[in-house]
N, C-alpha and C positions, 0 to 999 in steps of 0.2 A: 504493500500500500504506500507506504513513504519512503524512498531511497536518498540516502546523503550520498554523495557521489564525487570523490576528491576533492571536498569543499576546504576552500583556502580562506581568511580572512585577512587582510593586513591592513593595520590602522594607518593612516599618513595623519601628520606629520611625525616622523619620529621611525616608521616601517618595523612597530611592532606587530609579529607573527601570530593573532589570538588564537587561529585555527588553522592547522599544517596538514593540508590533504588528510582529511578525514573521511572515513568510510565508512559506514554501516544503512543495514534495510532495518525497516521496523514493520512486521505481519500485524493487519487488523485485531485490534483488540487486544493487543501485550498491554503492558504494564513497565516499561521500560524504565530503569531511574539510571541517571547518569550523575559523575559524580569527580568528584577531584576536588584538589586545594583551592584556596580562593585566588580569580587569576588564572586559570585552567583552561578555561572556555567555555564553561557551561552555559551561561549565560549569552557570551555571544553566538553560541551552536543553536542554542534556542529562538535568538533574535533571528536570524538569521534563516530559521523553517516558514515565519510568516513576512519576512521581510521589513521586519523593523529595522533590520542591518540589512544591508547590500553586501554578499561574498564579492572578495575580488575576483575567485575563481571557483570551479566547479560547479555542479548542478544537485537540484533538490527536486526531486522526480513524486509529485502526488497524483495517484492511478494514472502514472504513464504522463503525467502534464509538468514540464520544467516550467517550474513556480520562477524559479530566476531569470526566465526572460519574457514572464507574461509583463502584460504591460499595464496601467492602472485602472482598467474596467475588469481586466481579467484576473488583477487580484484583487479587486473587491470582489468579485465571489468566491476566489478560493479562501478570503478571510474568515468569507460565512461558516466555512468548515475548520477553522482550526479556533478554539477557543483558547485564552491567554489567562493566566493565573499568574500573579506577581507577587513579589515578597513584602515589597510595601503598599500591598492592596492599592496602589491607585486608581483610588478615588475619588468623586468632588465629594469632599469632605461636608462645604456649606448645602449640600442638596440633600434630598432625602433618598431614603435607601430603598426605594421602587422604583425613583428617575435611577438612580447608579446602574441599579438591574437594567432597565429599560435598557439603556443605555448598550446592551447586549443586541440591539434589534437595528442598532443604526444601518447594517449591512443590508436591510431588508426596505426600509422605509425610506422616503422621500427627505434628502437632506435637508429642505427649508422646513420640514415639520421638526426636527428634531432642534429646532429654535428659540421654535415657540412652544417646547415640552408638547406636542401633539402626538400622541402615538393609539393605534387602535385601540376597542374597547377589547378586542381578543390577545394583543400583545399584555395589556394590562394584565389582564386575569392569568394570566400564562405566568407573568413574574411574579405575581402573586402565589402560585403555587409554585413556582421556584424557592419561594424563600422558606415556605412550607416545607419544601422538601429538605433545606438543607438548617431548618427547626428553629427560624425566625422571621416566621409569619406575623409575630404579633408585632414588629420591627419597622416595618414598612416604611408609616411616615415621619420615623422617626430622622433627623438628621445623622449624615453615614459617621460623622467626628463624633457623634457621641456613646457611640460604640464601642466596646473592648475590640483590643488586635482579633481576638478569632472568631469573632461577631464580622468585624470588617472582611475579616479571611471568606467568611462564608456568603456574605456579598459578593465578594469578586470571583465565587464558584459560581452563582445563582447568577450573576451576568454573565459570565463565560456559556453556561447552558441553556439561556437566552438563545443562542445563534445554532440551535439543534448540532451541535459541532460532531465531525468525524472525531475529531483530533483537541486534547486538550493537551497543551504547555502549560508547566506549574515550575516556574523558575525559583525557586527555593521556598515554597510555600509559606514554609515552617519555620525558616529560620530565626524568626522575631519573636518565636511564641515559646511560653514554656512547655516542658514534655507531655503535660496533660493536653493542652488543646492542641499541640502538635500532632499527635494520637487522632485528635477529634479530626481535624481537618485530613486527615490521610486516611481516616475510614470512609469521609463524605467524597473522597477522591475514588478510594479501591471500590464502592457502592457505584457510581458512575462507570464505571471500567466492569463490574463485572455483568453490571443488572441493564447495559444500555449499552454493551459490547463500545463505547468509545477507547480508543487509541489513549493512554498516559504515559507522555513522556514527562518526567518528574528531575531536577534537579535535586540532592540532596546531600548535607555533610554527614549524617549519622548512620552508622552502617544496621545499628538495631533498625533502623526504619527499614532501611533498604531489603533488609532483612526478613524482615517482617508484613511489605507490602509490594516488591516487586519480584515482577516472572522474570527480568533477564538484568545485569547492568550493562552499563560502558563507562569505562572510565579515562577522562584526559588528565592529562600532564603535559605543561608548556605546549597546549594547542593541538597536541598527538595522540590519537586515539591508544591508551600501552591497554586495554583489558576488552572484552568483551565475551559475556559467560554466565552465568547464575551466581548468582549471590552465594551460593555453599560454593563456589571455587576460589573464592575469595581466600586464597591464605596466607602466611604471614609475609609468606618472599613477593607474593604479588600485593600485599598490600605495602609492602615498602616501595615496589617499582610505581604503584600509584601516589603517595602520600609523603614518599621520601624516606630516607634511612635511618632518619631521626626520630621518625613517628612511632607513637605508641597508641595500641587499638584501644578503645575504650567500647566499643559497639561491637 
């Protein structure tokens, strides 16, 4: 379903290398967490599936269609299919937490409606049980700043599934949360992934998580794909070639 395909990144000015011919396919409905130090690439491998980054080189193949050289009507519909999950929830904080949700439908609706907050009376109720589903429905018109981090977290799922997406990106979900809501949000992630066969490609530093929620990893280092395997192959010689020789497992 999605091939990375010697994808290169390199930043100017300065010609650092964030991503060095990187390889891997990802089959419908894995569970993929990828993972590395901070500075690895995770994050720009992730930008770079929906095109928030520009690769300098190589190609991103979804059902056979190179996303890196559609052009911008053709990736606003491939956008509709990939939904995005970020560490710092980016949010409008001053808006309330069913425009935020809404805000998942922009790929669908008429851009001068989303101006004047105009959105059908079916999208409404749609995100309405989105937030239901990820167990803050009573939230809604609440403004999104006055919510705890994994209250917020669960808004930026509940927009993400807004856009019926094939494919969710979760760029470090959890990083900000402590290990109870971290748990929480990566069950409302594995629930999406198992019960609605969506694609999760998951960034993540913790190997118990990894451990405990994905079907395959990959792991970079300086840009370089060095792992790709299950999580029990994980051992301590390839966890130093991923984390460094200095690192001690705590996960």
């Amino acid at each position: 379903m999605l091939s990375i395909q010697h994808l290169t990144k390199i930043y100017s000015p300065g010609g650092v290398k964030a991503l060095d011919d990187v390889t891997f396919d990802v089959p419908k409905g894995q569970f993929l967490a990828v993972i590395g130090l901070s500075g690895s690439g995770k994050s720009t491998l992730l930008r770079c599936i929906n095109r928030l980054i520009d690769p300098t080189s190589g190609a991103i193949l979804l059902d056979g269609q190179d996303i890196t050289r559609a052009n911008t009507d053709e990736m606003r519909r491939v956008r509709r299919r990939i939904g995005m999950v970020f560490q710092h929830f980016n949010l409008v904080h001053r808006s309330s937490v069913l425009t935020n949700v809404l805000a998942g439908r922009l790929g669908y609706i008429n851009p001068a409606w989303s101006l004047i907050n105009r959105f059908p009376k079916a999208d409404i109720e749609k995100a309405k049980k989105q937030l239901e589903r990820v167990g803050i429905g009573d939230k809604a018109e609440q403004r999104a700043d006055a919510l705890s981090g994994g209250q917020q977290q669960r808004v930026g799922i509940a927009r993400a599934l807004m856009q019926d997406p094939d494919i969710i990106l979760a760029d470090e979900p959890v990083a900000s949360l402590d290990p109870v809501l971290a748990h929480s949000i990566m069950q409302h992630l594995e629930k999406i992934n198992k019960e609605d066969g969506v694609t999760v490609l998951c960034s993540l530093h913790f190997l118990d998580l990894v451990h405990r929620y994905a079907d395959r990893v990959v792991a970079l280092n300086n840009g370089q794909l060095v792992f790709d395997g299950l999580p029990s192959e994980i051992d301590d010689k390839k966890f130093k070639e991923i984390y460094g020789k200095d690192a001690e497992r705590v996960g």
